[in-house]
C-alpha positions in Angstrom: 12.3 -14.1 49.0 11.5 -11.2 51.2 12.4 -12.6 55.0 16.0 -13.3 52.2 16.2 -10.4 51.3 16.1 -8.2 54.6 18.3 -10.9 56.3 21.1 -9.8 53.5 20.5 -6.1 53.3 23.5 -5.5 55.6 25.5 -7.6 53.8 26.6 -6.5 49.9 28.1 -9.4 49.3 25.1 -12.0 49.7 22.8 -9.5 48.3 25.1 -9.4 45.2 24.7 -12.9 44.9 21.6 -12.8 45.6 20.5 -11.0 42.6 22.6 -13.2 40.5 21.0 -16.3 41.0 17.9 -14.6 40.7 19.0 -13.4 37.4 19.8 -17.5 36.6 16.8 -18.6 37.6 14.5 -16.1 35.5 16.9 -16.4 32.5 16.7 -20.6 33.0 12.9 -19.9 32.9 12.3 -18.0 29.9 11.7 -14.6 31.9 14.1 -12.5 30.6 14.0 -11.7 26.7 17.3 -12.3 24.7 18.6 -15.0 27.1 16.7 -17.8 26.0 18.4 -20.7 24.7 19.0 -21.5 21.4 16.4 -24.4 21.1 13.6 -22.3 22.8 14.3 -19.3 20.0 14.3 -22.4 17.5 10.6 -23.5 18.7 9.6 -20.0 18.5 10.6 -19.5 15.1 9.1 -23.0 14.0 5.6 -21.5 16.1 5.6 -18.5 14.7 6.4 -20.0 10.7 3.0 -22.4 11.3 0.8 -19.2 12.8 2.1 -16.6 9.9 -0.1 -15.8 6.8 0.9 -15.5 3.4 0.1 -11.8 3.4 0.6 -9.1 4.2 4.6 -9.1 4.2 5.8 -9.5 7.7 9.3 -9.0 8.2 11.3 -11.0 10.6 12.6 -7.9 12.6 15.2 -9.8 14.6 19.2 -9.5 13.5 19.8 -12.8 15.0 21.4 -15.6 12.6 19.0 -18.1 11.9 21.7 -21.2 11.3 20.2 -24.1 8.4 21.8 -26.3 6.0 20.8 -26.8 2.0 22.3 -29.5 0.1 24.5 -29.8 2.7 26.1 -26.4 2.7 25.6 -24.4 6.6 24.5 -21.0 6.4 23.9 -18.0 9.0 21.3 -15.5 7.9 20.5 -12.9 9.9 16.7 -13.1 11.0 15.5 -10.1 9.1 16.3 -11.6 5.9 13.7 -14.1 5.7 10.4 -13.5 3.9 8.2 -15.1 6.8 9.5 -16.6 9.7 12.3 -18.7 9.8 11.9 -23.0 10.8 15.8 -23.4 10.3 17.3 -24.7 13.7 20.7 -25.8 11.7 18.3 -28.9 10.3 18.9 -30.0 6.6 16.0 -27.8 5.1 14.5 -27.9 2.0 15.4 -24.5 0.8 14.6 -21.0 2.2 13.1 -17.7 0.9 14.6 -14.2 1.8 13.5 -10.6 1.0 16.1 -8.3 0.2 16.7 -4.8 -1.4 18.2 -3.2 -4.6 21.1 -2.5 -5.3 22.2 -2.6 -1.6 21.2 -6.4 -1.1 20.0 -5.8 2.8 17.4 -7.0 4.6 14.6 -5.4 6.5 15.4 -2.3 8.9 14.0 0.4 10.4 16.0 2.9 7.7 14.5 0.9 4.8 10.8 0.0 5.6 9.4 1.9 3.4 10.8 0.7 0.5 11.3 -3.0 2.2 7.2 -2.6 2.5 6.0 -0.9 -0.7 5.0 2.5 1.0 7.2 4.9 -0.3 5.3 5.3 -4.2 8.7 4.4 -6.0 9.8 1.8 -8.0 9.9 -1.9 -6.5 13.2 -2.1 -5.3 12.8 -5.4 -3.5 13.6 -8.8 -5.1 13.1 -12.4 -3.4 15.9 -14.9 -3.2 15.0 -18.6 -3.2 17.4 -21.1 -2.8 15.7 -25.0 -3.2 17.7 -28.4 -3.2 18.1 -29.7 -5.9 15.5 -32.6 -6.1 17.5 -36.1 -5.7 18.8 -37.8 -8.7 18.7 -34.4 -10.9 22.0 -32.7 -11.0 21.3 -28.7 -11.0 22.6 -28.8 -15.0 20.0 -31.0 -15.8 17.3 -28.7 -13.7 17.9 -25.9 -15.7 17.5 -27.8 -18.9 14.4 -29.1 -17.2 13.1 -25.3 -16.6 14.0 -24.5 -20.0 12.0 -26.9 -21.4 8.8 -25.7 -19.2 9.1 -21.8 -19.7 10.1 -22.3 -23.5 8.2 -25.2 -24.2 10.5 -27.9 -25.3 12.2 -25.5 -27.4 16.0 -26.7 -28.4 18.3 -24.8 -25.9 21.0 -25.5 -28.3 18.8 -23.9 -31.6 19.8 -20.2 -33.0 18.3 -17.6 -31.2 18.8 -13.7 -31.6 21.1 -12.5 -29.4 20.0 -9.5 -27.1 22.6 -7.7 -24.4 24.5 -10.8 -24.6 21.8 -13.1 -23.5 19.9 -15.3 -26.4 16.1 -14.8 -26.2 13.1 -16.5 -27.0 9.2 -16.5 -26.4 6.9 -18.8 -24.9 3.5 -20.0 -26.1 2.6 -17.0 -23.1 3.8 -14.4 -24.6 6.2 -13.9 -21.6 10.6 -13.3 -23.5 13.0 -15.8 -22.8 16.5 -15.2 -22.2 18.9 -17.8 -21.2 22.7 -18.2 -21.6 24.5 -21.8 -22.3 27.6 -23.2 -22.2 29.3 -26.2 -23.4 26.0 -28.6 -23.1 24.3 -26.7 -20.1 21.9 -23.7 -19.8 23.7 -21.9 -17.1 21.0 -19.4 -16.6 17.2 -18.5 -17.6 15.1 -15.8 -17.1 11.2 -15.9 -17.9 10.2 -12.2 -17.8 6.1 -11.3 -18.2 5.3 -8.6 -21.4 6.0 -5.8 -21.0 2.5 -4.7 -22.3 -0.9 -5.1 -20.1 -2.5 -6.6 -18.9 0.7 -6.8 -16.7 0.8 -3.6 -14.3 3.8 -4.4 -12.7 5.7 -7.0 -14.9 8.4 -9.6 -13.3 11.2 -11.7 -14.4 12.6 -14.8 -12.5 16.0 -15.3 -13.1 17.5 -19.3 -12.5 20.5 -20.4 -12.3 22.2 -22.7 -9.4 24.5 -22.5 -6.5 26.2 -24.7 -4.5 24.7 -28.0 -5.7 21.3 -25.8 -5.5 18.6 -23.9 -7.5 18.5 -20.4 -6.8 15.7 -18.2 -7.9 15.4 -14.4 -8.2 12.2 -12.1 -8.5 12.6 -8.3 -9.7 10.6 -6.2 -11.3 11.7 -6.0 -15.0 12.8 -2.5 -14.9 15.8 -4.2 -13.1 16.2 -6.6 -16.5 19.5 -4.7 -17.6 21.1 -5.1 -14.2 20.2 -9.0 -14.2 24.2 -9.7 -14.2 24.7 -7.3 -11.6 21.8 -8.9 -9.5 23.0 -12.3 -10.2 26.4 -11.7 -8.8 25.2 -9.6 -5.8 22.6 -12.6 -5.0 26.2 -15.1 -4.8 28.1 -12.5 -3.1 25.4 -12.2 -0.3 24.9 -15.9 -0.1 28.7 -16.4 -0.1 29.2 -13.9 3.1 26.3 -16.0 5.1 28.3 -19.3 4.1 31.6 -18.3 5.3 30.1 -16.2 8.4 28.8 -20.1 9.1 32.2 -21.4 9.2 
């Protein structure tokens, strides 16, 4: 490489070249970071999902779209989305699990780790969005009326229930509310919050409902409970953008 290069030092031309093919070759290689090929990022991603723990939250720092399919639908979700370390390498997956924040529905950044990451001492802000297939056979209509019946018990969706901010609510044999709208012969969303009383420091609520021929999940803390419309239609709007940004 040497004897090459002082043989073309008089020459611009070849050492311009030069350098370009070098730039090929290390780039071919895996050398140079950001010019690895999409497959190689893919194994990476799939390497780094088997090595990661459950905890601590580690965000996926990278902005690059992870591309997967659910149900059959394609989407494009940028890498610091995920809750762990994405697989997706535009297979047919099973679902996938992203982090995001209130009310701004973003992923990790550098601007937001401290809420992204629990540091800053206020409220939870964060919420997890889980989006699963809906398991074959089992229409998403009849998943929710299947989730009904396991929060609530086997209670009759279809009873009379006290209405509360437009949502009718019940309680399961837990001692966690119920709240759950219907329509025509469907439950066409549930949320199963925990008491608000201890021993429950931080009490949830995950909200179900579906979306594109899928079950979609969402975890907030229940001080967010008044805003679960708001959250619902933010949680579509986002999921909509990374759908058509798939196109």
């Amino acid at each position: 490489m040497k004897h090459l290069l002082r043989r073309s030092v008089g020459n611009p031309t070849q050492v311009a070249l030069l350098a370009i093919a070098v730039v090929m070759v290390m780039s071919h290689l895996g050398f140079l970071p950001g010019w690895s090929h999409p497959n190689d990022r893919c194994e990476q991603a799939a390497e780094a999902a088997e090595s990661a723990l459950p905890l601590p939250y580690m965000p996926n720092k990278s902005f690059d779209p992870v591309f997967l399919r659910v149900s059959g639908t394609r989407y494009a979700i940028p890498g610091n989305y995920f809750r762990y370390p994405p697989i997706g390498c535009d297979t047919e997956e099973g679902g996938f699990l992203l982090r995001v924040l209130l009310p701004t529905f973003e992923g990790w950044t550098r601007e937001n780790r401290e809420q992204m990451e629990g540091r800053d001492g206020g409220p939870q802000m964060t919420m997890n969005v889980l989006l699963n297939a809906t398991r074959p056979g089992l229409e998403p209509d009849a998943d929710l009326l299947h989730a009904f019946g396991v929060y609530a018990k086997g209670a009759d969706p279809f009873g009379h229930y006290p209405v509360e901010n437009g949502f009718f609510r019940t309680n399961s044999d837990r001692g966690s509310d119920i709240f759950f709208k219907r329509e025509g012969s469907v439950v066409s969303l549930l949320i199963d919050c925990s008491p608000k009383q201890p021993p429950f420091r931080n009490p949830q609520c995950a909200q179900f409902s579906w979306y594109r021929d899928s079950t979609l999940k969402i975890t907030y803390a229940r001080i967010h409970l008044s805003k679960s419309e708001e959250i619902q239609r933010g949680a579509e709007a986002m999921l909509d953008a990374f759908v058509e940004r798939a196109k």
